[in-house]
N, C-alpha and C positions, 0 to 999 in steps of 0.2 A: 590479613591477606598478603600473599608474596607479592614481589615488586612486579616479577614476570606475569602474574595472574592482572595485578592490577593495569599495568599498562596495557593488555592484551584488553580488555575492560574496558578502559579508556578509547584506547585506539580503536572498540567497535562502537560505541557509541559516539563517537565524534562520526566514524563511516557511516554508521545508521541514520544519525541525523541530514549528513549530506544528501545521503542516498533518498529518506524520506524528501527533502525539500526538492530535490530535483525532480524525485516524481508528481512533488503537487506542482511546481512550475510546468513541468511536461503535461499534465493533467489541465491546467487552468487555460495554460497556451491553447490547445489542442481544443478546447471547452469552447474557448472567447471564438477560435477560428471557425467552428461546426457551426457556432449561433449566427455569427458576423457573414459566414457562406450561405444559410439558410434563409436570414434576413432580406440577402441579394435576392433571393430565388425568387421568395414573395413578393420582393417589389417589383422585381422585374412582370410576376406576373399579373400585378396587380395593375401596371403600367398598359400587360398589353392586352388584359380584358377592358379596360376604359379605353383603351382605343379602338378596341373592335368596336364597341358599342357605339362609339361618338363617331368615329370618321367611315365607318365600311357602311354603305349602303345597302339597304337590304335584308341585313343582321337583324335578327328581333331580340327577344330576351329566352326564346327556349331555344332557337337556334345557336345562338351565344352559349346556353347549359351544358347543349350537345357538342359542341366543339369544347368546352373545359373538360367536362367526362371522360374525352376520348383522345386529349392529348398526350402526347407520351413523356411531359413532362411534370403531371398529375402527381401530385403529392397524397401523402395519408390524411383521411380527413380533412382535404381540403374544403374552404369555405373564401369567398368571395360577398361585399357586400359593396355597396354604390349607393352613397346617399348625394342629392342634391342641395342647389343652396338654402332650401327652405328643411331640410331635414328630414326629406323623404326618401324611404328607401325604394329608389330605381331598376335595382338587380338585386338579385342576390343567387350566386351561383347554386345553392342546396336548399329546397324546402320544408324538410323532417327537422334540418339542425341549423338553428340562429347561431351566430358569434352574439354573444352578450355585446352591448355596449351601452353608453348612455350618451343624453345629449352636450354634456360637459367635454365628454371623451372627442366626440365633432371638432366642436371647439377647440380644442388644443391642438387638434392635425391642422385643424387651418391657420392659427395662430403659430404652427411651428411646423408646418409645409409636410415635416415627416417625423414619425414616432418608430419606436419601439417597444415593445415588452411582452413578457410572458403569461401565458392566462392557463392556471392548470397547467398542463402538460404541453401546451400547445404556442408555440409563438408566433406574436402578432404586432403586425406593421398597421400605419395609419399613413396615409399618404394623400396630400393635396393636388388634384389633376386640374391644370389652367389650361388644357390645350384646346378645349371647345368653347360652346357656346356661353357656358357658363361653368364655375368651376367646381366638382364635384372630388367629393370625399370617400377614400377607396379606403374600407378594412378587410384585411387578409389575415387569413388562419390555416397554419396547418400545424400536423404533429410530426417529427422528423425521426422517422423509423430507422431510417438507413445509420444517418449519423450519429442518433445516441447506439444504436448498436455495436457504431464503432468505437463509441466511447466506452461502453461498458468492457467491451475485449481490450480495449486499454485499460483501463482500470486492472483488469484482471489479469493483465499484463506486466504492467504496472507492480501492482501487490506481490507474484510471485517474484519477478525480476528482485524485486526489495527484501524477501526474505531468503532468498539466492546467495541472494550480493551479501547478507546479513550474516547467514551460515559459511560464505567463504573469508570473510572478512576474521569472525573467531579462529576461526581454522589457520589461516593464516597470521591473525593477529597473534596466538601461542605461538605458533612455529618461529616467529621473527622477532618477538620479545625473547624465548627462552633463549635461542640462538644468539641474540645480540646481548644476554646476560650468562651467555655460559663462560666466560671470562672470571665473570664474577663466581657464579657458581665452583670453578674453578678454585681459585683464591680462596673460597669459604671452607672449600673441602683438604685444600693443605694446612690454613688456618689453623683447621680442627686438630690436625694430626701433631703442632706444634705445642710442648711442654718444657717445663722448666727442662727437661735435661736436654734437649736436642733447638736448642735455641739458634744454633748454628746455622739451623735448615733454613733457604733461602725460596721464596715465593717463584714463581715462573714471571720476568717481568714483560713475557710477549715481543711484541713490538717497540717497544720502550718508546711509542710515540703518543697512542693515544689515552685518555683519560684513565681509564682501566690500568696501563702500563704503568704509570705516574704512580697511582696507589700502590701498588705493588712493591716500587721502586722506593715508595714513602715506607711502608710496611718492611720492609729489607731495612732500610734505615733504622728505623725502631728494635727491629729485633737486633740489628749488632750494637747497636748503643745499651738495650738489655743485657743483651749475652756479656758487654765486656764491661758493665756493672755487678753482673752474680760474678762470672770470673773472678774481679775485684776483691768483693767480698768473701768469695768462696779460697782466696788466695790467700789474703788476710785473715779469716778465720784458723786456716791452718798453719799460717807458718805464727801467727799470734800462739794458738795452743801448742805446736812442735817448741817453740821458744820457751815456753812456761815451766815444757814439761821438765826440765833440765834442774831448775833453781827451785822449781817444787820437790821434786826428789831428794837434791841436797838438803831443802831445809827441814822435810821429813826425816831424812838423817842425822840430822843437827838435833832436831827435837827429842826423839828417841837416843843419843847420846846424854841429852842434857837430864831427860827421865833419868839414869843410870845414878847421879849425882845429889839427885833433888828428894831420894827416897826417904830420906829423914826428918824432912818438913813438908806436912801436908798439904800446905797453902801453895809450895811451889808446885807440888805434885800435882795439884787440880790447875793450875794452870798449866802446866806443860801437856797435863792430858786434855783440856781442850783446846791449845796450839795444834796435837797432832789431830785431834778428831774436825778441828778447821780445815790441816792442811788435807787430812785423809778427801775429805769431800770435795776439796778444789781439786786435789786431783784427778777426783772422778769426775768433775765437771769436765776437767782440761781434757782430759780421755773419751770423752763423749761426745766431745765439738769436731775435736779431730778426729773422729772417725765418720760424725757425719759429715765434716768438709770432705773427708778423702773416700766417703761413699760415691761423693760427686765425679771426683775426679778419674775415678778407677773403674768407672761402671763401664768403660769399654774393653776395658782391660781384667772382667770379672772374669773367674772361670765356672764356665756352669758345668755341673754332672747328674745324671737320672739317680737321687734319692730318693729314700723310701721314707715317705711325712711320718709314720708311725716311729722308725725310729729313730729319726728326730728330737721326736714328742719324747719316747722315752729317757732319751742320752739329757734333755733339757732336765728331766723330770731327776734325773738320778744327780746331776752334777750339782741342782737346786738345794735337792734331801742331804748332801754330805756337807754344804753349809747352813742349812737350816734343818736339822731334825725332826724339830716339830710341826712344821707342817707334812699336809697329808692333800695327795697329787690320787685322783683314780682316772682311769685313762679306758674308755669304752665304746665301743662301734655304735654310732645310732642306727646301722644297717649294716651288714657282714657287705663287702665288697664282690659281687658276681668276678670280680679279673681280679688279678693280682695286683697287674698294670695298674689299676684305678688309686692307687694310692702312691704309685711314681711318678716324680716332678723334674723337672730340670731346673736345676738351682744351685746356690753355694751352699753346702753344709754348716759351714760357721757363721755363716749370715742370718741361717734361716732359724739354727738352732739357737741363735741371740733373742727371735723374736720371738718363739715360744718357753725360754728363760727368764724373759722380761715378763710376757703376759702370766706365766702362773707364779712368777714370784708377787707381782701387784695382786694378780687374785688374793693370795691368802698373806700376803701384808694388810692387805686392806679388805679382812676379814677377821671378827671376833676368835671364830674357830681357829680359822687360820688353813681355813681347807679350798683346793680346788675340784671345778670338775672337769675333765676334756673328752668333747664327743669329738669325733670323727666319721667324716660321713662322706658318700660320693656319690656322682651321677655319669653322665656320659660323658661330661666335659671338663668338670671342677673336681676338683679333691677340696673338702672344706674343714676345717679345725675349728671349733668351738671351745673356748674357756669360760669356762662359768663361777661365779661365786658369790656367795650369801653376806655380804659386807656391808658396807655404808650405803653402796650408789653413788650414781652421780645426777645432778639438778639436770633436766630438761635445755635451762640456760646455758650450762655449762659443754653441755656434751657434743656442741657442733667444734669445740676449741681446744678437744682435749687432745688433739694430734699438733697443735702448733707446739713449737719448740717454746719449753720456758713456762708453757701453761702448766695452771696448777689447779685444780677443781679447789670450790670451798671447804667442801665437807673433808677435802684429806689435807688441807694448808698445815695441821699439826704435827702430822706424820713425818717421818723420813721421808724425801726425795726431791729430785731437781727438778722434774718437766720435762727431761730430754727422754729418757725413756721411749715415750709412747710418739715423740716423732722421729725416734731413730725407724723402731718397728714401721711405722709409716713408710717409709722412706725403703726401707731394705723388700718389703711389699712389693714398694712400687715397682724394685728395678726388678721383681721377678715379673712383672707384668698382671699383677695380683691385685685382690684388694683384701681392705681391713677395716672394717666395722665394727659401731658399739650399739647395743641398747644397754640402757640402764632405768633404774626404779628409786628413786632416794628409802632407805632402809628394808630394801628388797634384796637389791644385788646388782650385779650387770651382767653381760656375756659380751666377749667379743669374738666376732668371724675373723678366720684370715683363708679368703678363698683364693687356689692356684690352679690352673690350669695342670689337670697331668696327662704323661705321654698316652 
């Protein structure tokens, strides 16, 4: 989960939780005050049907029914009862409907002057009257229509208000998470755009006050501390291989001088011939550093032009066959191109013509036959080159590492070659904005892509 989702996430469930507890406090509040105002009512009138009955002269007990009936502050289902001290009941304001009680229940109004509680739906007081002759025990009952009604419309109130507050809380919880991470979102999207060749680029450090800005400012840091360690070494790699190439050349000349001398003893013979076949290779090494250090250096200073991949492919293919004869290069469309355009790139010619030089010379080096295949193919977007060949393979293990510089697969360690090869190709890809892929099969074969964007 994102950071923006999850705090959005958070920050509604912490809201939701409030929001619930305040409506069950608003709910409980509002509950205790309905029952505690309702309780009043009953006592109150429970107070003043006992004193009609004891102090008014005259009052009987249907006379007394008839004035509850017809009061105007008659409750739902109200019920009135009057026991005395012996536990008889004296009044009781409805004759169809008793209030339940027992004689336990007496006992406790008197022992505790006044009650409360609920019975079914309906609540009921228990009250001790001392005001007459003797003192009498008043239960009161009614059901309170008015006030659970208003309790329900609270409730109902309540519950939408909560899933309201719920739905504006997400709404807004996204909108002020992503806003208060689009900083970050920011930073992650220049991030992305930063590679080894453009180390240079420096992050936006905002405000340079708050937290956000600090990383930024940290990350700027890191990258020039990067940048002027490849510089370093990308410095050193070349001027190490421009230094080489000098006292390798003389001594390759010295060697081949001293062949001229040694022709009548074989023993010096064979060593001077692998003096120069030592030195031949170092200096293909030395020629191979310095060109990828000075890939580095010059990639803004490349010149590109609208070439044509095909003949590329073929100028690779023919310059291959005048040092290698024996092998055998075919070169075929895996779909005729509908434009011409479709197989036009913008690129270096000598760059590009290195990498498919390199790729079908290792095809059929490291093929039995010694044969390659090249398709060519394209669509709306890419121009794609495929070399293919029936050779060794390469291990599963091996094939995520056979673009590092130096690497050398198992199955070809016997053969001629350095390792630089296939990350020069890499690398000269790159700067066309390209890419360059392998599968391979151990005693299969392999193919690699090298897809360009053409005009």
């Amino acid at each position: 989960m994102k950071i923006k989702d999850r705090i959005a996430l958070q920050f509604t469930v912490l809201v939701a939780a409030l929001l619930f507890l305040f409506s069950v406090a608003v709910y409980t509040i509002s509950s205790t005050f309905r029952q505690e105002e309702f309780f009043d009512r009953l006592r109150s009138k429970a107070r003043t049907t006992c004193r009609l009955l004891v102090k008014v002269n005259g009052i009987d007990k249907d006379l007394l029914k008839v004035i509850d009936e017809n009061t105007l502050t008659e409750m739902l289902d109200e019920k009135v009862l009057i026991f005395n001290s012996k536990n008889d009941l004296i009044y009781s304001s409805v004759d169809d409907k008793l209030l339940t009680y027992h004689v336990r229940l007496l006992d406790e109004v008197r022992q505790k002057k006044s009650i409360e509680f609920v019975q079914e739906d309906s609540e009921v007081i228990g009250l001790l009257y001392t005001e007459g002759t003797e003192p009498l025990v008043v239960l009161a009952s009614a059901y309170d229509k008015f006030g659970r009604s208003k309790q329900s419309n609270l409730i109902r109130t309540l519950a939408w208000g909560l899933l309201v507050g719920i739905g504006v809380t997400v709404v807004l919880g996204i909108y002020f998470a992503g806003n208060s991470l689009k900083p970050i979102s920011s930073i992650n999207d220049q991030v992305s755009l930063i590679t080894a060749q453009n180390l240079s680029q420096k992050l936006d450090e905002g405000n340079r006050k708050d937290e956000i800005a600090q990383l930024a400012i940290n990350f700027n840091t890191v990258l020039y501390r990067l940048n002027q360690a490849f510089e370093q070494q990308k410095s050193f790699v070349s001027h190490a291989s421009h230094e080489l190439r000098t006292p390798l050349a003389a001594l390759k000349s010295e060697i081949q001088l001293g062949q001229r001398f040694v022709q009548d003893d074989p023993d010096l013979e064979e060593v001077f011939s692998n003096l120069f076949s030592d030195t031949e290779r170092l200096i293909s090494i030395t020629n191979n550093l310095l060109f990828l250090a000075r890939s580095y250096e010059n990639i803004d200073r490349m010149k590109m032009f609208p070439v044509r991949i095909e003949d590329l492919v073929f100028l690779a293919k023919e310059e291959l066959l005048t040092s290698f004869p024996n092998y055998t290069v075919t070169i075929d469309y895996t779909t005729i191109p509908d434009n011409e355009r479709e197989t036009v790139i913008e690129g270096n010619e000598e760059l590009l013509k290195r990498v498919f030089l390199n790729l079908i010379d290792n095809a059929c080096k490291y093929s039995n036959d010694h044969k390659a295949q090249i398709l060519i193919s394209t669509d709306e977007k890419h121009c794609v080159v495929s070399v293919k060949d029936q050779g060794v393979g390469i291990s599963q293990e091996d094939l995520p590492h056979i673009f590092n510089p130096f690497f050398r697969s198992s199955q070809t360690s016997e053969l001629p070659g350095f390792g630089i090869g296939l990350s020069i190709c890499h690398r000269i890809v790159e700067l066309h904005h390209g890419s360059l892929s392998a599968t391979s099969e151990l005693g299969v074969g392999s193919e690699f892509r090298v897809q360009l964007d053409h005009i």
